[in-house]
SETORZA-380395 format. One record per residue (C-alpha): x, y, z; residue number from 1; chain. Coordinates in steps of 0.5 Angstrom, whole numbers, always signed. Layout:
N
east,north,up,num,cadena
X,Y,Z,NUM,A .
...
This chain:
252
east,north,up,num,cadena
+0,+0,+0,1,A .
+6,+5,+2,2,A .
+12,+5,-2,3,A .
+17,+10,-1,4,A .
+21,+13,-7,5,A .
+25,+19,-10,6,A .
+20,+24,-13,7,A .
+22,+29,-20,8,A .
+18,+36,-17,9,A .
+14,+39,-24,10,A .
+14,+46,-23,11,A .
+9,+49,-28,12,A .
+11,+53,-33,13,A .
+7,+54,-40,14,A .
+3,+48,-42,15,A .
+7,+50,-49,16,A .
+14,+52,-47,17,A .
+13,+44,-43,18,A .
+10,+40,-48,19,A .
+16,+43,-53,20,A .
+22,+42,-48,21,A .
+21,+35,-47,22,A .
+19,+36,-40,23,A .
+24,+42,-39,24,A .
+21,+45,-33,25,A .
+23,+37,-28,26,A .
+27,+38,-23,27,A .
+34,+35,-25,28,A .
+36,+31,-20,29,A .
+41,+25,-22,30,A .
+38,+21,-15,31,A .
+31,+19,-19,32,A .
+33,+17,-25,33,A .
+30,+9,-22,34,A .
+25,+13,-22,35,A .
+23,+16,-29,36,A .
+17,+13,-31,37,A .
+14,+17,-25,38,A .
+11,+25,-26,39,A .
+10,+28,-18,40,A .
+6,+33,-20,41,A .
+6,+39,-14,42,A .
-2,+41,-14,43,A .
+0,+47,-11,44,A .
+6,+50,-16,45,A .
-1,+49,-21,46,A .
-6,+52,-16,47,A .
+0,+59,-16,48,A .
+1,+59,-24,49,A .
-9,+59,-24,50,A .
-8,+65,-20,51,A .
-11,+61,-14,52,A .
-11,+66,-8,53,A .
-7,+65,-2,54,A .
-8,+67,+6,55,A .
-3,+65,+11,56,A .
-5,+61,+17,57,A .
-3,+60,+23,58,A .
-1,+54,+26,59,A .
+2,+56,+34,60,A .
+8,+56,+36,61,A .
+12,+61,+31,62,A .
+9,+57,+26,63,A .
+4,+59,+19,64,A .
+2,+56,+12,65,A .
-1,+58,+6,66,A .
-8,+56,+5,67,A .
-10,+56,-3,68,A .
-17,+58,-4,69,A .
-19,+54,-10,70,A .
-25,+56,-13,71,A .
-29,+54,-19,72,A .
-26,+58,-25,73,A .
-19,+55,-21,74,A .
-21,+48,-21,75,A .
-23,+49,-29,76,A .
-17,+51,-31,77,A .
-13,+46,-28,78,A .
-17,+40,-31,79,A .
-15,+43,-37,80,A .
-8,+44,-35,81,A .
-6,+37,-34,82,A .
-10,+34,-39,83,A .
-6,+38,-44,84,A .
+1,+36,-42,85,A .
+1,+30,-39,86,A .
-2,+24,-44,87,A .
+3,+18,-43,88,A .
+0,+12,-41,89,A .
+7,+8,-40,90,A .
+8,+13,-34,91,A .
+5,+14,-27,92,A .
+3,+21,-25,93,A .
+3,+22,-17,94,A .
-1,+29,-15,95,A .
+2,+32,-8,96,A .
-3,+34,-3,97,A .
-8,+40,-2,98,A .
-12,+43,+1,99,A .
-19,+39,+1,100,A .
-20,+33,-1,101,A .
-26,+35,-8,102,A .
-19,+38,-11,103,A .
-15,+32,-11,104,A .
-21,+28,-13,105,A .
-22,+33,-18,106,A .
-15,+32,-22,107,A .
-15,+24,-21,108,A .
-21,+25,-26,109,A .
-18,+30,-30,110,A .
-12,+25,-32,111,A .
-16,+18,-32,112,A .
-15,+13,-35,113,A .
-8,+15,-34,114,A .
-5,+10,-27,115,A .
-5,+16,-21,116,A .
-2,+16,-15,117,A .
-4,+21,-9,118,A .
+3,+23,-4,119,A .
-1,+24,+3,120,A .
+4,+26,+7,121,A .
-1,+25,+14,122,A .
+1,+20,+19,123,A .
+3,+14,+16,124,A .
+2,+16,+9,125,A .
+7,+16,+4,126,A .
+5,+14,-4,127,A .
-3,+12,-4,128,A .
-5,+7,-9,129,A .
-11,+9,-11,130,A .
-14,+2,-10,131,A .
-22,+0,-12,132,A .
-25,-3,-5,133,A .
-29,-9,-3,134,A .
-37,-7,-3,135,A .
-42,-9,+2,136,A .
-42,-9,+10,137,A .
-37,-11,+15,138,A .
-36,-11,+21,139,A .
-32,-8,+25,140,A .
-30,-5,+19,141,A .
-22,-3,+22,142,A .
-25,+3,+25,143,A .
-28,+6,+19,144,A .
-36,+7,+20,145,A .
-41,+9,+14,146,A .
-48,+13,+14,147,A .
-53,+13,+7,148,A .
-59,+16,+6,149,A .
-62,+16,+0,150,A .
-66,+22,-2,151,A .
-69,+22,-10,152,A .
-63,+22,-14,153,A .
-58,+24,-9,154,A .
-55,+20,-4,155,A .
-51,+22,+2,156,A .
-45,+18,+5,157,A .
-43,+21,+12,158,A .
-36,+16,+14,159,A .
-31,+17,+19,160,A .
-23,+14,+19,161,A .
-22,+15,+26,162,A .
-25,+15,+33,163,A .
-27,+21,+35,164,A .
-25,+21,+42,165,A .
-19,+20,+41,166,A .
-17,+24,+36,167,A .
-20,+29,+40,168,A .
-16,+28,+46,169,A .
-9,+26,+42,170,A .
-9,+31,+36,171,A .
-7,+25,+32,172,A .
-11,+21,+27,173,A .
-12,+13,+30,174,A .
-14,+9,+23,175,A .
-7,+5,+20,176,A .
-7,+7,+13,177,A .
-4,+0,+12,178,A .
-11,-2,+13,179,A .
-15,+2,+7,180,A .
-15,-5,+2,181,A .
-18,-8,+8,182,A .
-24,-3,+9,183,A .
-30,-5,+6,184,A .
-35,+1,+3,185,A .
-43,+1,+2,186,A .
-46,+0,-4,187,A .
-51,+5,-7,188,A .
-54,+5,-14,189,A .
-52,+7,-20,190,A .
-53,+14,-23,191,A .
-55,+18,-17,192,A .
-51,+25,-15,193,A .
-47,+23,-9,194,A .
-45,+26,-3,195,A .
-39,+25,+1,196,A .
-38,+28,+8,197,A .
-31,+25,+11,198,A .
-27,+26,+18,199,A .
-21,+24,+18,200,A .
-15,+23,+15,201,A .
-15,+25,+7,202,A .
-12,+20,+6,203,A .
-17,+16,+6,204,A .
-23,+20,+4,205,A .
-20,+20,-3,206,A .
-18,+13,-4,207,A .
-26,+12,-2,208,A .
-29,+18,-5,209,A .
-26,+16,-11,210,A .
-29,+9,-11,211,A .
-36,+12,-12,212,A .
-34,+16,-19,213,A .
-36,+10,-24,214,A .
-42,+10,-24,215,A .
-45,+16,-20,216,A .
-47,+23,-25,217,A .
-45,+27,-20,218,A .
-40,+27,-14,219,A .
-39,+33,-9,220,A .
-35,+33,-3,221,A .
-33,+35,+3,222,A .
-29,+34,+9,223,A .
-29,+37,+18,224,A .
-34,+43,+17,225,A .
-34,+46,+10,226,A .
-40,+45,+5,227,A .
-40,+40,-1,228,A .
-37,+42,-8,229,A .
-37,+38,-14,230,A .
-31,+33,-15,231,A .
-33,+30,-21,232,A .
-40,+32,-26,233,A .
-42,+27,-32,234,A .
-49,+31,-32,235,A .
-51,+37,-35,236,A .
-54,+40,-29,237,A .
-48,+40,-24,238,A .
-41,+43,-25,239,A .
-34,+41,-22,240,A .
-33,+47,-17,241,A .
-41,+47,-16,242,A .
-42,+49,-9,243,A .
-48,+45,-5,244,A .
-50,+48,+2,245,A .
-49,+42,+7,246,A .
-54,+41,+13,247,A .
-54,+33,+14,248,A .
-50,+33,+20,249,A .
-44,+28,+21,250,A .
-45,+25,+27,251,A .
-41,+18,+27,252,A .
């Protein structure tokens, strides 16, 4: 499930000036030649080059980061960015971190069917295969808990990785990432607009999340206290980007 590995960062010029130099804008880095069939793509040198706006957060303790607020027309963009420069099958593409889950479910997409990879620096990640899992019920299910509710054309999935209590009074996550093969998900119909509200690790929620785009015709997410946004769209009612209110709470 994880595997460690030396990465070449793609810093993002023209789609252009890329495509015409051969890939010129990867990092030259003698250490990852046993590693040229693999294209990290740093999702937030691709969010500064959309003009995605920025706001320093702060962490405590002296300590602060970026936060991207992608949007719509941000999102738009990037999906024709990367459909554009990146068409080799013979390689795997591994799309860093960002700041909500609908994003990177977003660029999956947007690359498929090329083999892509998610870099989750969280606890215990690494290089997350972005696997397909077994579906039905199982319990225990490795921590992992699941709520459906189906209302017309839409479906509404609550999950949650960790156990709560913990993670409130340790600050740490408590699901293994080892254990995501293992996790079994709810089977829901075909053709309905899901959405998804996860707590938890990122990690997981994609990796889950993603599972469910097949045969959905839409699939919005959201993740601790924000409002679903549209991941992925094969209707014309729905775009990626789309923002939905959220007012089913998640109590698991």
């Amino acid at each position: 499930m994880k595997i460690k590995v030396r990465y070449s960062i793609i810093l993002f010029a023209s789609a252009l000036i890329a495509l015409s130099a051969n890939w010129g804008f990867a990092q030259n880095n003698k250490q990852i030649n046993n590693e040229a069939d693999k294209v990290v793509i740093d999702v937030s040198q691709l969010g500064k080059k959309m003009g995605v706006p920025e706001d320093k957060m702060d962490l405590g303790g002296g300590k602060s980061f970026m936060l991207q607020r992608w949007n719509k027309e941000h999102i738009k963009k990037a999906i024709d960015e990367l459909k554009y420069c990146f068409k080799e099958p013979k390689k795997t593409y591994v799309l860093t971190e960002v700041p909500a889950p609908w994003i990177t479910l977003a660029l999956i997409q947007a690359l498929q069917p090329l083999k892509v990879h998610y870099l989750y620096p969280g606890q215990g990640g690494d290089e997350l295969e972005l696997i397909d899992l077994k579906r039905g019920t199982q319990s225990p299910n490795y921590d992992v808990l699941f709520e459906v509710k189906e209302q017309g054309d839409d479906v509404f999935i609550n999950l949650t990785s960790d156990r709560s209590k913990e993670v409130t009074e340790g600050g740490k996550h408590t699901f293994d990432l080892a254990n995501l093969s293992k996790v079994v998900i709810p089977d829901i119909p075909a053709g309905k607009n899901v959405f998804i509200h996860g707590k938890g690790m990122y990690g997981a929620m994609v990796t889950i999340a993603r599972n469910y785009i097949k045969n959905c015709k839409s699939l919005s997410m959201a993740a601790h206290e924000t409002d679903y946004v549209c991941a992925v769209s094969f209707t014309k009612d729905r775009e990626t980007g789309d923002v939905t209110k959220r007012t089913l709470q998640n109590n698991l």
